[in-house]
C-alpha positions as CSV (number, residue, x, y, z in Angstrom):
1,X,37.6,109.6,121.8
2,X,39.9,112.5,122.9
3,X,37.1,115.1,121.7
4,X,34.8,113.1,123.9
5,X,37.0,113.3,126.7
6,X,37.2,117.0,126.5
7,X,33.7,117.0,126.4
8,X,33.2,115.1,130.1
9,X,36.0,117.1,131.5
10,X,33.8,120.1,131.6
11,X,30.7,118.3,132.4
12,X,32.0,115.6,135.5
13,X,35.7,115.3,137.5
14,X,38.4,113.7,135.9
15,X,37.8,110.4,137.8
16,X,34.5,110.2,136.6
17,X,35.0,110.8,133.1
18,X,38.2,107.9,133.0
19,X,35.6,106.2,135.2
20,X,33.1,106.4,132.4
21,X,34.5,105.9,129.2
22,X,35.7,102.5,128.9
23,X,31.7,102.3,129.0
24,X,31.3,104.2,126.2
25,X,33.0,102.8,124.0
26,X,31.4,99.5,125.0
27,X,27.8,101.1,124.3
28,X,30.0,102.3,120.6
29,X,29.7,106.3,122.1
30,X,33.2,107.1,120.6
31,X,32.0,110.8,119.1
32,X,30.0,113.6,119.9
33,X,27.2,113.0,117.8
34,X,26.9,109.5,119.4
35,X,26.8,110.8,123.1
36,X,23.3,112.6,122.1
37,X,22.0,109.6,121.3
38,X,23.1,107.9,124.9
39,X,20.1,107.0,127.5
40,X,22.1,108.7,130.3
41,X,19.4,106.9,132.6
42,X,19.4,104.0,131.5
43,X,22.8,103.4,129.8
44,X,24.5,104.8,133.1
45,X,22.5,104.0,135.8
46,X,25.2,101.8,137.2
47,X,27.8,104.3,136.4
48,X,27.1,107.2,137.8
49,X,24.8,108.8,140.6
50,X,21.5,110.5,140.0
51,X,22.7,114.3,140.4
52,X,25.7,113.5,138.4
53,X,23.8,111.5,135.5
54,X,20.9,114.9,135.6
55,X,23.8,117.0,135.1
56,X,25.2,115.0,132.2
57,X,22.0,114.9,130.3
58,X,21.6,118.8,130.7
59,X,25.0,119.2,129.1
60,X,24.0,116.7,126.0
61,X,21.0,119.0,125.4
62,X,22.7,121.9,125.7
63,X,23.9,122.5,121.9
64,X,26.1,125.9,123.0
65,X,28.3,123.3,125.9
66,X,29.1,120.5,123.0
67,X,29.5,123.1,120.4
68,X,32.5,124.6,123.1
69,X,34.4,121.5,122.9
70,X,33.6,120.6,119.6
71,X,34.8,124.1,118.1
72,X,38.1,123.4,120.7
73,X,39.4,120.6,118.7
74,X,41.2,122.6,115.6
75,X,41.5,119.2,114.0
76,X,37.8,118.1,113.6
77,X,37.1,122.0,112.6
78,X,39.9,121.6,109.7
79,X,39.4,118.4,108.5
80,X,37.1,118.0,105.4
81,X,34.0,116.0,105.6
82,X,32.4,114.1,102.4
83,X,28.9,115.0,101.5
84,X,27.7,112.0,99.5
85,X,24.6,113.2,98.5
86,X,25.2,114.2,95.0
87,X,25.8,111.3,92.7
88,X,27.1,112.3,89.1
89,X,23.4,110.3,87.6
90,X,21.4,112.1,90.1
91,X,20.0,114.8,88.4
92,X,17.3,115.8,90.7
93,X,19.7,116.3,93.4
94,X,22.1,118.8,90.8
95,X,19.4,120.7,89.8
96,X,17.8,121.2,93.3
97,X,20.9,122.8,95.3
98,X,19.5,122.8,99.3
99,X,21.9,123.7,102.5
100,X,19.8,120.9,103.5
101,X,21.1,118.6,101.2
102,X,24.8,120.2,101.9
103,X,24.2,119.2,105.7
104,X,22.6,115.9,105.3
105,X,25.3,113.6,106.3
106,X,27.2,116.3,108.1
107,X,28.5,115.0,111.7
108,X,28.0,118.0,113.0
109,X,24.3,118.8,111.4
110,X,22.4,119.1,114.2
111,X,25.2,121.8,116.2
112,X,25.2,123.7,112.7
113,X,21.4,123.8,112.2
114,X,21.2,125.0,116.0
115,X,23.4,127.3,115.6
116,X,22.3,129.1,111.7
117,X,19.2,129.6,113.6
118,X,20.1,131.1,116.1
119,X,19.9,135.5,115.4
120,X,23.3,135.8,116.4
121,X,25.9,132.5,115.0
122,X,29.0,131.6,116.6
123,X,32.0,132.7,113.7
124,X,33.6,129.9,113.8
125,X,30.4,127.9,113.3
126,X,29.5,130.2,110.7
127,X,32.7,129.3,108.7
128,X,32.3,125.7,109.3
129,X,28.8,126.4,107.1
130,X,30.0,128.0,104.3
131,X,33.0,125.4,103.7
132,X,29.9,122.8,104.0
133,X,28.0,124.2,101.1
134,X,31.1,125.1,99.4
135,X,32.1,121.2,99.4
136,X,29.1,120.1,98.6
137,X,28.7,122.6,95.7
138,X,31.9,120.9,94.4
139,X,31.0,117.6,94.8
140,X,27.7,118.1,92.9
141,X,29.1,120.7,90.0
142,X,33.1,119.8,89.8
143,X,35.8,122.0,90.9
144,X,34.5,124.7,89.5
145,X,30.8,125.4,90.2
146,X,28.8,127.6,87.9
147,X,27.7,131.1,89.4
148,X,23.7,130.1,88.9
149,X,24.0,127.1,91.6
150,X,26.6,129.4,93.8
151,X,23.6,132.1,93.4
152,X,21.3,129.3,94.4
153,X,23.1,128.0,97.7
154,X,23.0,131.3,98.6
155,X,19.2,132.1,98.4
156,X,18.9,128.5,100.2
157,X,20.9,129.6,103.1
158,X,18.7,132.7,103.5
159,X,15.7,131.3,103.4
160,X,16.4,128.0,105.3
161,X,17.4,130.3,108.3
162,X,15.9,133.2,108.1
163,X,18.5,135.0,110.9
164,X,21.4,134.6,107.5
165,X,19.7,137.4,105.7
166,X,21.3,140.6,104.9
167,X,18.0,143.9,105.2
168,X,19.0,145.2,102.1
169,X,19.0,144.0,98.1
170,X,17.9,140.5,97.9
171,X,18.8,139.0,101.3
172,X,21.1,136.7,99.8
173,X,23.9,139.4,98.9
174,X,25.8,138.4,102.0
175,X,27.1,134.9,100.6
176,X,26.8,135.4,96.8
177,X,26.4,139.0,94.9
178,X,26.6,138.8,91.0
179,X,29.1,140.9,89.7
180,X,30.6,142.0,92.4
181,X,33.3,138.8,93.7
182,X,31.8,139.6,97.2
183,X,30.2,137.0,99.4
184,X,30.9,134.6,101.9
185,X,31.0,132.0,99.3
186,X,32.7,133.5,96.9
187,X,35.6,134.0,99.1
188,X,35.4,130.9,100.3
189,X,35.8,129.5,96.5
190,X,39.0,132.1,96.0
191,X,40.7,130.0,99.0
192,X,40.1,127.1,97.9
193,X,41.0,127.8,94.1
194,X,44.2,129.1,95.4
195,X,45.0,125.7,96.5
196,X,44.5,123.9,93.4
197,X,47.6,122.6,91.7
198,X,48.8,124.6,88.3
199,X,47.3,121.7,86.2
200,X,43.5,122.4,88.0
201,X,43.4,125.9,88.1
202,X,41.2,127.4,85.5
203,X,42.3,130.7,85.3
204,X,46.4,131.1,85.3
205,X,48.7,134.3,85.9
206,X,49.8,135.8,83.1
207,X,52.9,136.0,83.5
208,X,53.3,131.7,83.1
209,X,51.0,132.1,80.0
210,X,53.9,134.3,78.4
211,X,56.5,132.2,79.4
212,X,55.1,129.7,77.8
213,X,54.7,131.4,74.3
């Protein structure tokens, strides 16, 4: 409820927004994505007055005001989110890698959407995609997931929001380049290898292989 809080703070005064969110969590609002689907009319009609319940609805459709507060709270932006789209047995699913899919049961898929198609995207937004298709990469392909469906996340991205192009080579260049170990994905896989225990990482330095000769 806390990021919720923050969220009313900016949008009501503070006695409002204590005022208001015992109801919340009555009507089972406890998260962002839950306020945009609050009736303000209807659900607060006893709550709060006309001007003030206009000006809460302006701020639940305003994707740039929740994505303020949402992007505020380090903890939500750190903390990993499951996927659960790709089951081991679904084969269609592996073989047909979407950022759609990646963002499906998101939290935040409707701020992340709004955002990737926007010309310019907030960077810290930006980053919150690329770990998205990065997880769900993993949780579709293993730890380690094979360059062709990195390549393909990549041309997804670029053609599912057209602003993520790069002008030159392909378009796609930006988050995957063959060959080169340049891309936002790909440096977004380096971090996260690096944080694989000794056992898990696939590639070890050499210096413990000749140790252990």
């Amino acid at each position: 409820m806390e990021i919720v809080r923050k969220f009313l703070s900016q949008v009501l005064t503070a006695e409002d927004a204590n005022h208001l969110l015992p109801l919340l969590v009555k009507l089972g609002a406890t998260s962002l994505s839950d306020l945009q689907f609050l009736d303000v009319e209807a659900d607060l009609a006893n709550v709060l007055p006309p001007i003030k319940r206009r000006k809460l609805a302006a701020a639940l459709g305003n994707t740039a005001c929740l994505s303020t507060v949402l992007f505020q709270n380090r903890v939500n932006i750190c903390e990993p989110f499951p996927t659960f789209i790709c089951e081991r047995t679904n084969r269609f699913e592996k073989q047909n890698v979407s950022i759609m899919n990646a963002l499906k049961n998101h939290p935040f898929k409707n701020i992340l959407i709004s955002e990737a198609e926007k010309p310019i995207m907030d960077k810290k937004i930006h980053r919150l995609l690329v770990k998205v298709a990065c997880s769900h990469l993993i949780d579709c392909f293993g730890k380690y997931p094979p360059p062709e469906y990195q390549l393909a996340m990549a041309k997804s991205i670029v053609t599912t929001f057209k602003y993520r192009s790069c002008r030159g080579g392909n378009g796609y260049e930006l988050y995957y380049s063959p060959g080169s170990s340049k891309g936002f994905l790909t440096n977004r896989f380096r971090e996260i290898y690096r944080q694989y225990p000794a056992e898990q990482k696939k590639y070890r330095p050499r210096s413990n292989k000749m140790n252990k000769k």
